[in-house]
C-alpha positions as CSV (number, residue, x, y, z in Angstrom):
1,X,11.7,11.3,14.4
2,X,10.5,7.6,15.4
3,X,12.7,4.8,14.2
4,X,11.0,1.6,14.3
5,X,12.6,-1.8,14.4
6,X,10.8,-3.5,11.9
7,X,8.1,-1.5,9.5
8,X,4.8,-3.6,8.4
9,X,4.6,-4.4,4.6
10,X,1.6,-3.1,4.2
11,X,2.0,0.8,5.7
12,X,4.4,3.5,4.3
13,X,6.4,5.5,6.2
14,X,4.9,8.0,7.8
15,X,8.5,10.1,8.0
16,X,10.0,11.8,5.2
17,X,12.8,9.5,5.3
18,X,14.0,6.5,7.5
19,X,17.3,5.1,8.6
20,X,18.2,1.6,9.6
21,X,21.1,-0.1,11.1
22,X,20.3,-3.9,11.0
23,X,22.5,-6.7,12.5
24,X,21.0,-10.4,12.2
25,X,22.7,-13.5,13.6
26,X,19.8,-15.6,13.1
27,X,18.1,-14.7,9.7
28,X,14.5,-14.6,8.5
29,X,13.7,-14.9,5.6
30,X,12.1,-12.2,3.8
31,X,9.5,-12.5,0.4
32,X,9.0,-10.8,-2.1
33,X,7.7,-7.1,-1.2
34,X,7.8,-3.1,-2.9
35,X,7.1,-0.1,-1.3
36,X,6.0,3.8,-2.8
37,X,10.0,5.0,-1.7
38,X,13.3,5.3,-2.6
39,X,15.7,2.3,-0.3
40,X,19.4,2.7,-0.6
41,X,20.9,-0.4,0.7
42,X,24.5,-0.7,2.1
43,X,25.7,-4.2,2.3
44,X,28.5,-4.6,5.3
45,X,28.7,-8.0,5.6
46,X,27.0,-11.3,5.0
47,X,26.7,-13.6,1.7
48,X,23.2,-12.8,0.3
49,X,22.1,-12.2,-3.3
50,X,19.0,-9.8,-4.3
51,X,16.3,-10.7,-6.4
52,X,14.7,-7.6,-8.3
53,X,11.9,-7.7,-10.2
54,X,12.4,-11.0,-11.0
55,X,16.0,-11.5,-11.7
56,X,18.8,-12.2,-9.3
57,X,22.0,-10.1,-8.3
58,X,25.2,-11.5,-6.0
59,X,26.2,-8.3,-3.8
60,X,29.3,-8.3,-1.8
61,X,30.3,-6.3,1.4
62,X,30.7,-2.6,0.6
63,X,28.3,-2.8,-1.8
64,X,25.1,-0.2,-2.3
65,X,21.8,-0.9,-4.0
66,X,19.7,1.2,-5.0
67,X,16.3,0.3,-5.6
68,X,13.5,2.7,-7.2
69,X,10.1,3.0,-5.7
70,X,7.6,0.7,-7.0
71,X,9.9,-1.9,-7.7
72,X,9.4,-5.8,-6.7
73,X,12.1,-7.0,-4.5
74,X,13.6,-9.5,-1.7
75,X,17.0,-10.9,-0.2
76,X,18.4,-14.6,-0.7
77,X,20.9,-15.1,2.6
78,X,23.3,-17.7,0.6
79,X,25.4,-18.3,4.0
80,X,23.3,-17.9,7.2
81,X,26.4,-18.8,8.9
82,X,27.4,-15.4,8.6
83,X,26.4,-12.3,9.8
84,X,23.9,-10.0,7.5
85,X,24.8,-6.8,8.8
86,X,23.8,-3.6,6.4
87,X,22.2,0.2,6.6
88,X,19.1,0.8,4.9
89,X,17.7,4.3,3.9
90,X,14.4,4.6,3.3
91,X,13.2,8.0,1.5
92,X,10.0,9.5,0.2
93,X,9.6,10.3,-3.5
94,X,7.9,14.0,-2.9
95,X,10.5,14.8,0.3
96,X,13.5,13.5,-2.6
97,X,12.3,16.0,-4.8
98,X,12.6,18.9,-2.5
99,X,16.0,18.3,-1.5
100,X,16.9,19.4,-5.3
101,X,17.8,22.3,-6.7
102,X,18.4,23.9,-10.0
103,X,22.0,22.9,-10.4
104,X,21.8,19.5,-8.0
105,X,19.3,17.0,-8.8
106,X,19.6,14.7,-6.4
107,X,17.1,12.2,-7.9
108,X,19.4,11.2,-10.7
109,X,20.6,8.0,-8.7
110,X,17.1,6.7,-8.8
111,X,16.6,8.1,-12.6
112,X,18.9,6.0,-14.6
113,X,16.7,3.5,-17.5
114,X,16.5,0.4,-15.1
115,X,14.7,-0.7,-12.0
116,X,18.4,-1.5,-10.1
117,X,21.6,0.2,-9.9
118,X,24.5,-0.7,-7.7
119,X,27.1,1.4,-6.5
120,X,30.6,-0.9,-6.1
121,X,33.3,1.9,-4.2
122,X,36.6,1.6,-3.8
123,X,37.8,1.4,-0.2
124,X,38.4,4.7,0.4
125,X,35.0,6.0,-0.8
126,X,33.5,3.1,1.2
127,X,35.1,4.4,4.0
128,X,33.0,7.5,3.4
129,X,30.0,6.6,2.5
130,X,30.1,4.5,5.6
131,X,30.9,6.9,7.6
132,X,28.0,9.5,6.5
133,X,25.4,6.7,7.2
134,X,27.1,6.5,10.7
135,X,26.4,9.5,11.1
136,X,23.0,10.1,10.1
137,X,22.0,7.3,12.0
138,X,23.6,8.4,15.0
139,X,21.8,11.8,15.4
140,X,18.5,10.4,14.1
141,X,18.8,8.7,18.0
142,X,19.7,12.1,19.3
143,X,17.8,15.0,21.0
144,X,19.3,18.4,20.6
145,X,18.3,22.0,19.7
146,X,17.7,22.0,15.3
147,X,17.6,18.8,14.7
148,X,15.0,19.1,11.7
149,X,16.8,21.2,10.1
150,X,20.4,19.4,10.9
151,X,18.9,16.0,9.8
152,X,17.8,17.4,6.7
153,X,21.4,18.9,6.2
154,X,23.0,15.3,6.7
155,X,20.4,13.4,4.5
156,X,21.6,16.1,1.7
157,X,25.3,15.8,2.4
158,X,24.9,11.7,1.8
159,X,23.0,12.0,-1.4
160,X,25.4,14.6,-2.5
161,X,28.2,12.1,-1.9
162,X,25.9,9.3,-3.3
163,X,25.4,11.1,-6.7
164,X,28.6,12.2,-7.0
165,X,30.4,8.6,-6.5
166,X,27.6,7.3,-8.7
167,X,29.0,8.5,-11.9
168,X,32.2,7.2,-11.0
169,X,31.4,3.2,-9.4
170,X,27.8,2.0,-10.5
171,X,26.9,0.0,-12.7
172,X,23.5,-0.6,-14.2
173,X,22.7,-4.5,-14.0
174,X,22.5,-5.9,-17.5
175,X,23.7,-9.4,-18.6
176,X,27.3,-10.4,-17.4
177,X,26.1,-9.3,-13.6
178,X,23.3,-11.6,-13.1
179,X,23.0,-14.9,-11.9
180,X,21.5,-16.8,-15.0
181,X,19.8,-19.6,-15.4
182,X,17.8,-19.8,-18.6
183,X,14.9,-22.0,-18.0
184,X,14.1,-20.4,-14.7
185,X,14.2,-16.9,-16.2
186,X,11.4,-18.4,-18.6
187,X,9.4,-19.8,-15.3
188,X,9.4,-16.8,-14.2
189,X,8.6,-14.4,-17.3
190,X,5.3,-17.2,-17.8
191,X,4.4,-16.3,-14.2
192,X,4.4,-12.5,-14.4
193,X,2.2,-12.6,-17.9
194,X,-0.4,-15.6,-16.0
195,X,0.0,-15.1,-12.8
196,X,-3.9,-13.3,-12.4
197,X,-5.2,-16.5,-14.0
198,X,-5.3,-20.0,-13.1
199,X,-1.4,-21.2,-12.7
200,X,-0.4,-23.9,-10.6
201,X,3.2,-26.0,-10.6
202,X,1.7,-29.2,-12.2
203,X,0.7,-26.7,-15.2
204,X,4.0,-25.0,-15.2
205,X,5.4,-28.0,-15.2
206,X,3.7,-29.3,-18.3
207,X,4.1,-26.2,-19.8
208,X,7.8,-26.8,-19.7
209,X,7.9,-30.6,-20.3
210,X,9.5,-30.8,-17.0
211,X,8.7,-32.8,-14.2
212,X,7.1,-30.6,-11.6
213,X,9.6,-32.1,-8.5
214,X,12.5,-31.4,-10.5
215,X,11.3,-27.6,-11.7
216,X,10.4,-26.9,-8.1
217,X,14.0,-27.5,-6.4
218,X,16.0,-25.7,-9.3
219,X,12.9,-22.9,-8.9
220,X,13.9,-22.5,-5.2
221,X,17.6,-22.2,-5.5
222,X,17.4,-19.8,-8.1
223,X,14.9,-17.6,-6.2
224,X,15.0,-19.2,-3.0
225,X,11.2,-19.7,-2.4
226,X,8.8,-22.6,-3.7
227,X,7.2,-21.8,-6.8
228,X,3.9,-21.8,-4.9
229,X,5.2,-18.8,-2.5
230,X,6.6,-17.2,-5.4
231,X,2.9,-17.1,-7.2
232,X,1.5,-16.0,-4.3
233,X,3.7,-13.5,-3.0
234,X,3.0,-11.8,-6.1
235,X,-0.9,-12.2,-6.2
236,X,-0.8,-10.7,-2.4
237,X,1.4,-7.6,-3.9
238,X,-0.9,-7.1,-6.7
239,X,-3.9,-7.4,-4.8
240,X,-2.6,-4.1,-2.7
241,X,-2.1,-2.5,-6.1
242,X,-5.8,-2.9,-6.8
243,X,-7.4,-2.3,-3.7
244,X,-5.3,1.3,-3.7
245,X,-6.9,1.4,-7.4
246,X,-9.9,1.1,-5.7
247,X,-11.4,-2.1,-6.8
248,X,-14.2,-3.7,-4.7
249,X,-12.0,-5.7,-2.2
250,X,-14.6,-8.6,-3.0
251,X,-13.5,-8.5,-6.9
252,X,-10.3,-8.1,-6.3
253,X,-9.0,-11.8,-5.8
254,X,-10.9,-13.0,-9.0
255,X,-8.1,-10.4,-10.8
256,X,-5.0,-11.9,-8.7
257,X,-5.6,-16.1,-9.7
258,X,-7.0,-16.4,-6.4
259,X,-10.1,-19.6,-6.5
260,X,-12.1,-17.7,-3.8
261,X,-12.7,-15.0,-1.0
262,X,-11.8,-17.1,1.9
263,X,-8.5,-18.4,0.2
264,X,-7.5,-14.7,-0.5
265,X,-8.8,-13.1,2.6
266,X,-7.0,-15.8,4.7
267,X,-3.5,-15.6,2.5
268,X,-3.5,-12.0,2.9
269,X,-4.1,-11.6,6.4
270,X,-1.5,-14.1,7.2
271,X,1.1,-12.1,5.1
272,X,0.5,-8.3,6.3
273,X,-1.0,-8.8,8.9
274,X,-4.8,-7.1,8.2
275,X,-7.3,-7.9,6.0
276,X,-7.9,-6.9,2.7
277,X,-10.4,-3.8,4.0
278,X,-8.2,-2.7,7.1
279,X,-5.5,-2.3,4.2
280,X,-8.3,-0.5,1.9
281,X,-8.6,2.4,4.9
282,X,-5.5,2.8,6.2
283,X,-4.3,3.5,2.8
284,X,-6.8,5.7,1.9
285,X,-6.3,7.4,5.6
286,X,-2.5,8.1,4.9
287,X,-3.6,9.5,1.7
């Protein structure tokens, strides 16, 4: 099983499931991005927050997120002083599925009626969770005789421990665990119901009776992006949505707010890397 260092935004991953081990001194920053699998996230050090699907969450070391396919999402580093050291699993919804049984669905982590859960153990079940990442992770890097059939044994043993500690430490994300800030959370609500049509920050702006200097710097340390980057970001991740649908790559940026082809085309190389119809058949080829 390849593990790459870094996977592209615009491919999914072409194993049933993927394990990372990331360790950053010097921090990029990341935008807003989803992806068609599961990504349990295991926070061992550093001061960031998580934004998810448009509202913000402080995590703290020994932390776990877990974030459902589909779902909009991207890390604030509030301290790049320190060191943003975490494991990240990625995992197939179809290969997920198989893993269960009858009496163990192992699915129910990812199942719960919200877009976010996080998992908050106590030291010693830290300790183990920790240590069956490790371990994972470790043999993933080895070569020895069975080691499909051994990976899949140790993916099952860390959802089974995952599951079973979820009952006990998560919590769903609901009011007292988010970050607030009322006006933003408005901004942001009037950008995901406009954000296909014309919307710029001078209109926002006026919108709010605010002025549009102002709006921008409490915009970006809420989310941690300019408002423009925010509105694109999530024009460039809608416009994958559509051209998966299979809407004429030259129609789709007149449904994402974009003002023409060459604006779009241009925005959306720059991001992932391709343009709009590499993206349309490399999709289509994975499917």
């Amino acid at each position: 099983m390849d593990i790459p260092k870094r996977k592209p935004r615009y491919a999914s991953i072409s194993s049933d499931f993927m394990i990372f081990h990331h360790y950053d001194e010097r921090i990029s920053k990341a935008g807003p991005h989803r992806h068609d699998f599961h990504e349990i996230f295991l926070l061992l050090s550093g001061e960031v927050s998580y934004v998810v699907d448009d509202r913000k969450y402080k995590m703290y070391p020994g932390d776990m997120l877990l974030i459902h396919a589909g779902v909009t999402h991207y890390p604030i580093i509030n301290d790049d002083r320190k060191v943003y050291n975490r494991m990240v699993l990625w995992i197939k919804k179809d290969y997920l599925n198989s893993l269960c049984t009858e009496e163990t669905d192992l699915r129910s982590c990812f199942t719960a009626d919200s877009s976010i859960r996080i998992i908050t153990p106590d030291v010693t079940t830290y300790g183990s969770i920790k240590a069956a990442f490790d371990y994972l992770y470790q043999h993933v890097h080895m070569d020895f005789y069975g080691k499909d059939i051994m990976l899949r044994s140790y993916l099952e043993q860390l959802l089974v421990l995952i599951n079973g500690i979820n009952r006990h430490f998560s919590v769903l994300f609901e009011t007292d665990d988010i970050e607030k800030d009322l006006l933003i959370d408005s901004v942001l609500n009037y950008i995901s119901r406009n954000f296909q049509n014309d919307l710029s920050l001078d209109q926002i702006a006026e919108r709010f009776y605010l002025n549009k200097y102002h709006l921008n710097r409490r915009f970006r340390k809420f989310t941690g992006v300019t408002m423009y980057k925010f509105i694109t970001e999530k024009r460039l991740e809608y416009a994958k949505v559509l051209i998966v649908r299979g809407i004429p790559i030259t129609e789709v940026y007149k449904h994402c707010g974009f003002g023409d082809y060459c604006n779009f085309y241009r925005l959306f190389k720059n991001k992932f890397g391709i343009s709009p119809k590499r993206y349309f058949a490399i999709a289509f080829q994975e499917e």
